[in-house]
PLY file of the C-alpha trace (Angstrom):
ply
format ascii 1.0
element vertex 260
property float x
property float y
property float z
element edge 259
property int vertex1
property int vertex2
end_header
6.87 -26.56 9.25
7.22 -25.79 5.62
5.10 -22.55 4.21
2.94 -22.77 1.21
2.13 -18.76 0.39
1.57 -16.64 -2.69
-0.15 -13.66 -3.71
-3.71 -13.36 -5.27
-5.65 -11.44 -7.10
-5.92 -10.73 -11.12
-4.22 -9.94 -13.14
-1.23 -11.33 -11.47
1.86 -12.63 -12.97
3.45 -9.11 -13.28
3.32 -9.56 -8.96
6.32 -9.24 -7.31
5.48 -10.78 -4.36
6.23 -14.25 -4.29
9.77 -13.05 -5.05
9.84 -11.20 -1.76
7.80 -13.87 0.30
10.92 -16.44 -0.80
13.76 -13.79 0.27
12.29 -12.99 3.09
11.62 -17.56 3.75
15.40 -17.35 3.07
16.59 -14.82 5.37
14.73 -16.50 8.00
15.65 -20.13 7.58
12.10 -21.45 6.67
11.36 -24.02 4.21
8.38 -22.95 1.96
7.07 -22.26 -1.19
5.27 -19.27 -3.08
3.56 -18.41 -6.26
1.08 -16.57 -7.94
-2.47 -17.48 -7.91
-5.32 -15.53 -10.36
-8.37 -15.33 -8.93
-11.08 -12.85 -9.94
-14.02 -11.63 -8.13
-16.38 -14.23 -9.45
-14.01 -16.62 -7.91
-13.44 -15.48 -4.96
-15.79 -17.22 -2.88
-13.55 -20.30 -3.47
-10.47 -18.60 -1.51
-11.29 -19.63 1.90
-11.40 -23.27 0.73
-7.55 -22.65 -0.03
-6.89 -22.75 3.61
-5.32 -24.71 5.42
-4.20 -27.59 2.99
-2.97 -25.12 -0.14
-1.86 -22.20 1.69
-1.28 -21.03 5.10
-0.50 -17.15 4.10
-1.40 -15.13 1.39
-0.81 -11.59 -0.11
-4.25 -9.91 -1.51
-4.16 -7.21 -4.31
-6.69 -6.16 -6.75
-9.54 -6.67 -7.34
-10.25 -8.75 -3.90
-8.57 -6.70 -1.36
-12.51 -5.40 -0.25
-14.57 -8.70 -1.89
-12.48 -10.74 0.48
-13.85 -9.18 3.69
-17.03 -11.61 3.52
-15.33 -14.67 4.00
-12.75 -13.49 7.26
-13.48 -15.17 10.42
-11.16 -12.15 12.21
-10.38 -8.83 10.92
-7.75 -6.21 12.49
-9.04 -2.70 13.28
-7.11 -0.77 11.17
-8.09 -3.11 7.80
-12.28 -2.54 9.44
-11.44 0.89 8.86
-9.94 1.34 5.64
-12.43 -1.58 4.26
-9.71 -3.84 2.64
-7.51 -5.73 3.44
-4.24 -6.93 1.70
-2.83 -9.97 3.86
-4.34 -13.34 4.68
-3.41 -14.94 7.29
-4.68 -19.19 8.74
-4.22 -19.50 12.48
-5.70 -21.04 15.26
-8.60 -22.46 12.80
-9.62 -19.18 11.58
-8.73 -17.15 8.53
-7.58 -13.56 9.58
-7.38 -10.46 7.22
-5.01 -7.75 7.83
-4.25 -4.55 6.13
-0.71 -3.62 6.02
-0.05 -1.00 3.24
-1.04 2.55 5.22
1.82 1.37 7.86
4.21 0.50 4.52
3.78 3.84 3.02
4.44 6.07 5.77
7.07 4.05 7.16
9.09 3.69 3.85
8.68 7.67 3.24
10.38 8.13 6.16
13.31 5.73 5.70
13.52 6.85 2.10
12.62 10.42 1.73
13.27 11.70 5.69
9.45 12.65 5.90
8.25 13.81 9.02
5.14 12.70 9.84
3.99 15.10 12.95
2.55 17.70 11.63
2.67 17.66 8.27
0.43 18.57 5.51
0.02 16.30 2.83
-1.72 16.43 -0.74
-2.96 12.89 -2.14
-4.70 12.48 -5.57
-7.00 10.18 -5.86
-9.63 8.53 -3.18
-9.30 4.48 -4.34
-8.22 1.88 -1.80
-4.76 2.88 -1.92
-5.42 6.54 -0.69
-8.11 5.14 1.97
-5.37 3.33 3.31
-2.35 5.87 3.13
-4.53 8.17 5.14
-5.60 5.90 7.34
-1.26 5.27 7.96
-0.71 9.27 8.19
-3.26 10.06 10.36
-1.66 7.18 12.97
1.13 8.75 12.62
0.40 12.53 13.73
0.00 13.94 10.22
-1.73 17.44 10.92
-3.97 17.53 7.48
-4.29 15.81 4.33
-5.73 17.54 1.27
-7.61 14.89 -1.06
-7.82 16.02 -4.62
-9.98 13.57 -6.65
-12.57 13.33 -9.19
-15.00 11.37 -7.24
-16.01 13.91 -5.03
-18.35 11.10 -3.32
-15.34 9.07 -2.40
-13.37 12.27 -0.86
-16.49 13.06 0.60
-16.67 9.97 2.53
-12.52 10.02 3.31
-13.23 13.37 4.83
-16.31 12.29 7.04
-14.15 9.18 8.13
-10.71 10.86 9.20
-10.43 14.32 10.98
-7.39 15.10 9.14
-9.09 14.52 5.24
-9.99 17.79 3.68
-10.51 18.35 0.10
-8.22 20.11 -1.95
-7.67 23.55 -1.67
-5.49 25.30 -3.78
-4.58 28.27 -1.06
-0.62 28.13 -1.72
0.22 26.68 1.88
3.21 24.99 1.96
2.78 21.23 0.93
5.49 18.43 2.88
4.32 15.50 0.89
2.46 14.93 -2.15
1.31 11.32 -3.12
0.31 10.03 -6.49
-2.37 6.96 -5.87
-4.28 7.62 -9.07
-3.92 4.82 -11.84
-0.85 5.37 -14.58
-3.20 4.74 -17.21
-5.62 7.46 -16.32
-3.26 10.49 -15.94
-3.01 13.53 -17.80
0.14 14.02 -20.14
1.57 16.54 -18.48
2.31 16.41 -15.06
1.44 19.33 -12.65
3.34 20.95 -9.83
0.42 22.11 -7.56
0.46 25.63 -6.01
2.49 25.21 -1.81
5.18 22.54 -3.66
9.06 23.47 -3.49
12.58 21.73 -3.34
11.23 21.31 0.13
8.74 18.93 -0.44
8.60 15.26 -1.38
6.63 13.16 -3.79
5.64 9.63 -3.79
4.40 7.80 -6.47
2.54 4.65 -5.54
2.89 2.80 -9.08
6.19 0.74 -9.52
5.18 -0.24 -13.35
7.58 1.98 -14.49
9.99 2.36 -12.25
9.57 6.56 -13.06
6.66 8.00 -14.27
5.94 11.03 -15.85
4.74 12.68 -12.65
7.62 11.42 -10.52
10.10 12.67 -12.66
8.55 16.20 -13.26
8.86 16.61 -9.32
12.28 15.49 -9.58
13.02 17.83 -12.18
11.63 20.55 -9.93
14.19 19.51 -7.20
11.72 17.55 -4.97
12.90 14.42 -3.16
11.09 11.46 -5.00
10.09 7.66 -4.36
8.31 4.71 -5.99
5.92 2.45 -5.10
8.64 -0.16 -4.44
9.39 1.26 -1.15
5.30 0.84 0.09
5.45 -2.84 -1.43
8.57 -3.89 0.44
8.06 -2.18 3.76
4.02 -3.31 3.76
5.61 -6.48 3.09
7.45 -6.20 6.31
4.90 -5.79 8.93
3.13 -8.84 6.76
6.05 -11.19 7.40
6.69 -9.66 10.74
2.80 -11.30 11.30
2.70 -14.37 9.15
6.37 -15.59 10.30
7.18 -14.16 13.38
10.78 -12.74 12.45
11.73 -9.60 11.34
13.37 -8.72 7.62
15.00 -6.25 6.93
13.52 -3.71 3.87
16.54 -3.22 2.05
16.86 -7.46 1.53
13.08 -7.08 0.00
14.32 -3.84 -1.80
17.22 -5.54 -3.37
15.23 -8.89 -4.51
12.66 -6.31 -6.37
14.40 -2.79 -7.72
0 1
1 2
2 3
3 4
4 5
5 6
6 7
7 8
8 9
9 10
10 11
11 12
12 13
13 14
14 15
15 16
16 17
17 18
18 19
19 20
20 21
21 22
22 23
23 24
24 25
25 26
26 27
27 28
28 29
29 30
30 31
31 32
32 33
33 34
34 35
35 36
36 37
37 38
38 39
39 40
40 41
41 42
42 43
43 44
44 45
45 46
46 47
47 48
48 49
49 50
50 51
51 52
52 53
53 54
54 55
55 56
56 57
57 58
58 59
59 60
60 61
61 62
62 63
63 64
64 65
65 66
66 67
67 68
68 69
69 70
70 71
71 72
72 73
73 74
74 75
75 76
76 77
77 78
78 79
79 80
80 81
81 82
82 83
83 84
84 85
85 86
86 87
87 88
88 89
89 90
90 91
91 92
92 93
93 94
94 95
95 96
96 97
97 98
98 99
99 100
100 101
101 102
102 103
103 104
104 105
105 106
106 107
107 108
108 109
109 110
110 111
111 112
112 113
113 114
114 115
115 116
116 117
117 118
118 119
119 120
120 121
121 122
122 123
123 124
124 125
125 126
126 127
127 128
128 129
129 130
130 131
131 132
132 133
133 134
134 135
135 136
136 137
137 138
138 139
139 140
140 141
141 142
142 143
143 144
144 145
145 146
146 147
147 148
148 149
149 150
150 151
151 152
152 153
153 154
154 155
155 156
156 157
157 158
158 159
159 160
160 161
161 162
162 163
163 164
164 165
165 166
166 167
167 168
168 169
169 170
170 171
171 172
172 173
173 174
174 175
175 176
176 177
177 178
178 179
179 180
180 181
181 182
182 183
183 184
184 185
185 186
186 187
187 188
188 189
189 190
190 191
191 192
192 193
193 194
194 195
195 196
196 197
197 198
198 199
199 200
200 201
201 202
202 203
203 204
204 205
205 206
206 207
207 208
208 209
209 210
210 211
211 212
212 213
213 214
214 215
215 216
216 217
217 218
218 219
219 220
220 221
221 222
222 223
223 224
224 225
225 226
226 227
227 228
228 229
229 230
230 231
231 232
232 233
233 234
234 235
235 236
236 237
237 238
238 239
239 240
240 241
241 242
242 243
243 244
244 245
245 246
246 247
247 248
248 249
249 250
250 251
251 252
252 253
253 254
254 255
255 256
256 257
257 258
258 259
């Protein structure tokens, strides 16, 4: 069978998904195709109709990855929780929803920055989608306490009535293993801070990929942390994706070199 599959969402072109989605059709010997599709929330009732004859897979980022929940026939526990999903999936008559990126994140700060998950305390900033489901990942995997530092203090409320581990910020100097950047590029301050608990010890992860090193990152890696992108979370989310839609495994580092 040949694949039709794509990403969608808007804007899109800058995606670069459908250049991973073909590696990853390569690696495994399948015939298919993949591109991107805009769509924006006033069309996205029309999705579903994509499915079976257009597409039989598809990647979902902004702004549908919560709209698209209302037309799922099947939808995986751990997307239910986080309230988004990021993966479409046609099979068996029924279009399935999936949310892969809190497993991406924490498995590509492992492989890429050593991080121990059990028992670790983590500081994320910001309480969008992204940071719903990176907490969601940690708390899987035996993270002892996230501190959620945000200016919607309704959003971190809700994060911290949902997960056991969500807290919000406290500035009390504990020592800090990870610190994760979800908030937009657009909407940070100038200058970067280095929070109270963070050493040469810690790590930092920036979520954004667009650029490659952003003014945050490369404050922390001034200050001797060890650092990551968001390329990491988009190739190892992509993983677990392909892992479902195709049923073969690929490797991170092929996705990593098709993207860096």
């Amino acid at each position: 069978m040949a694949w039709s599959v794509g990403v969608i969402g808007s804007p899109i072109s800058h995606s670069l998904s459908p250049a991973m989605q073909r590696a990853a059709m390569a690696h495994l010997g399948i015939e298919g195709t993949a591109e991107h599709v805009e769509c924006t929330l006033e069309n996205v009732g029309e999705v579903r109709g994509f499915f079976p004859e257009r597409f039989q897979a598809l990647s979902v980022t902004m702004p549908l990855k919560i709209a698209m929940l209302d037309y799922l026939d099947e939808i995986d526990p751990q997307a239910r929780r986080i309230g988004a999903i990021n993966s479409l999936l046609w099979r068996q008559g029924k279009l399935w929803g999936r949310n892969t990126d809190g497993v991406g994140f924490v498995r590509a700060a492992m492989a890429q920055c050593d991080f121990v998950p059990e028992g670790a305390r983590v500081v994320i900033l910001g309480s969008g989608g992204s940071a719903r489901a990176i907490i969601d990942g940690l708390s899987d995997a035996g993270v002892s306490r996230v501190d959620i530092l945000a200016r919607n203090s309704e959003a971190v409320a809700g994060l911290v009535g949902q997960y056991a581990l969500a807290h919000p910020y406290s500035q009390n100097g504990d020592a800090i293993d990870l610190v994760i950047n979800t908030t937009p590029a657009t909407s940070r301050p100038d200058v970067a801070e280095i929070l109270p608990g963070i050493s040469a010890e810690s790590i930092a992860v920036d979520i954004t990929y667009q650029p490659r090193e952003s003014t945050w990152l490369l404050a922390h890696r001034d200050a001797g942390l060890r650092t990551s992108n968001g390329l990491g979370m988009l190739a190892y989310q992509a993983v677990v994706q392909y892992e479902w839609w195709f049923g073969g495994v690929v490797d991170a580092a092929t996705l990593l070199e098709v993207i860096s």
